[in-house]
C-alpha positions in Angstrom: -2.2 -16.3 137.1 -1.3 -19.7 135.7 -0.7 -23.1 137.3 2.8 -24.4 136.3 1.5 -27.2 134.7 -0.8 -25.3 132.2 2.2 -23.2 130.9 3.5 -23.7 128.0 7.4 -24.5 127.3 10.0 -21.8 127.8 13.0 -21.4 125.3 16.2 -19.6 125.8 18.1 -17.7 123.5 22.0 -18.0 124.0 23.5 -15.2 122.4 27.5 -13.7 122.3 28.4 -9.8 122.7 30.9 -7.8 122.3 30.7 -6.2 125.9 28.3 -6.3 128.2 27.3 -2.3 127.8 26.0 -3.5 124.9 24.7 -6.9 126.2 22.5 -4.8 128.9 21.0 -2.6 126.9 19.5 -5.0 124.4 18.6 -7.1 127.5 16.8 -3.8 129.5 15.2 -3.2 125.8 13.8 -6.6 125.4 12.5 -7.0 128.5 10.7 -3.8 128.8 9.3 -4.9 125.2 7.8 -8.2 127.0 9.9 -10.1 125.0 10.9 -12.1 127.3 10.9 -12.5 131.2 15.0 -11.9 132.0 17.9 -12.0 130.3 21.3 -13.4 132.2 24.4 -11.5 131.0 27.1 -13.9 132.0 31.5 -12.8 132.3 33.4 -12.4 129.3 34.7 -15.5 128.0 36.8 -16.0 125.0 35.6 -17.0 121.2 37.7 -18.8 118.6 36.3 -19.1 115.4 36.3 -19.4 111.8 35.6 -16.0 109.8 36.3 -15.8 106.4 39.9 -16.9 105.2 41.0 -17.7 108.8 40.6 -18.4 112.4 39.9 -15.5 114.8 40.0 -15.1 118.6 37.8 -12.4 120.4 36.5 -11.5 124.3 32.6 -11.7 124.0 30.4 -11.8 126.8 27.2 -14.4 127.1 23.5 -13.6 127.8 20.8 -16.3 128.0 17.4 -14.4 127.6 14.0 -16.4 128.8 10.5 -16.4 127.3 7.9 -18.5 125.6 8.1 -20.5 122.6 5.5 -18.6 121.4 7.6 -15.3 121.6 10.8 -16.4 120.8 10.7 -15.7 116.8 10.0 -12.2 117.5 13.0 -12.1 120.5 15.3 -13.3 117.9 14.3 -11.1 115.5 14.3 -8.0 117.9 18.0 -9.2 119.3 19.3 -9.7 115.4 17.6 -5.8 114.6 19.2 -4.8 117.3 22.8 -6.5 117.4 26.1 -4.9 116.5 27.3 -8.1 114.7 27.0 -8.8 110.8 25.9 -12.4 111.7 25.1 -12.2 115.4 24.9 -15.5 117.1 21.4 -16.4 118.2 20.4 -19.8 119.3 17.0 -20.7 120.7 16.5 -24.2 122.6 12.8 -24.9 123.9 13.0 -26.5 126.9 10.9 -29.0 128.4 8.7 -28.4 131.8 9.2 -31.7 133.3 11.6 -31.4 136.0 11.4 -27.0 135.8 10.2 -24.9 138.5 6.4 -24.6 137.7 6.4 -21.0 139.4 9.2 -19.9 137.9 7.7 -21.5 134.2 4.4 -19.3 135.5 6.8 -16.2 136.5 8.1 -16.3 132.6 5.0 -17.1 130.3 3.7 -14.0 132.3 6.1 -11.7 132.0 6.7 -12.4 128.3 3.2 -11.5 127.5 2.5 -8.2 125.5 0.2 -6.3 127.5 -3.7 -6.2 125.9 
């Protein structure tokens, strides 16, 4: 196992749902993939927004998946293959370590680790 400090920088991935049925299931999908290390499906909240010709309103439900920076392009792509939504919203933000948990930092860069 890894110190902390020797861990490279985690990123999250905010992404919006229609429901959380389907939130879960890509969640349970990417993390038994090693995609990443969790994934926090948050309560439906509400989303205004411009689509095409006008402005729409819709209940969509939050998830914040966690993982390296080295695995997030393929999370991305995986929750984009794998997302209901023509243009799914997926939005990844490296964090930095200084001031993060160094065994939870450890707990993520090993759990988002494909298996040799």
């Amino acid at each position: 196992m890894r110190k902390g400090s020797d861990v490279e920088q985690i990123a999250l991935l905010y992404t919006t749902w229609p429901d959380a049925e389907t939130a879960e299931t890509v969640a349970r999908a990417a993390v038994e993939e090693r995609l990443c290390a969790c994934v926090n499906i948050l309560p439906q909240g509400r989303s205004i927004y411009r689509w095409g010709d006008g402005i729409e309103a819709a209940a969509e439900t939050m998830a914040l998946f966690k993982t390296t920076v080295a695995r997030a392009d393929d999370l991305s792509a995986f929750i984009i293959a794998n997302h209901p939504y023509d243009v799914p919203a997926v939005v990844s933000v490296a964090t930095m370590s200084t001031g993060s948990s160094p065994d939870f930092l450890t707990w993520v860069a090993d759990q988002a680790c494909p298996l040799p």
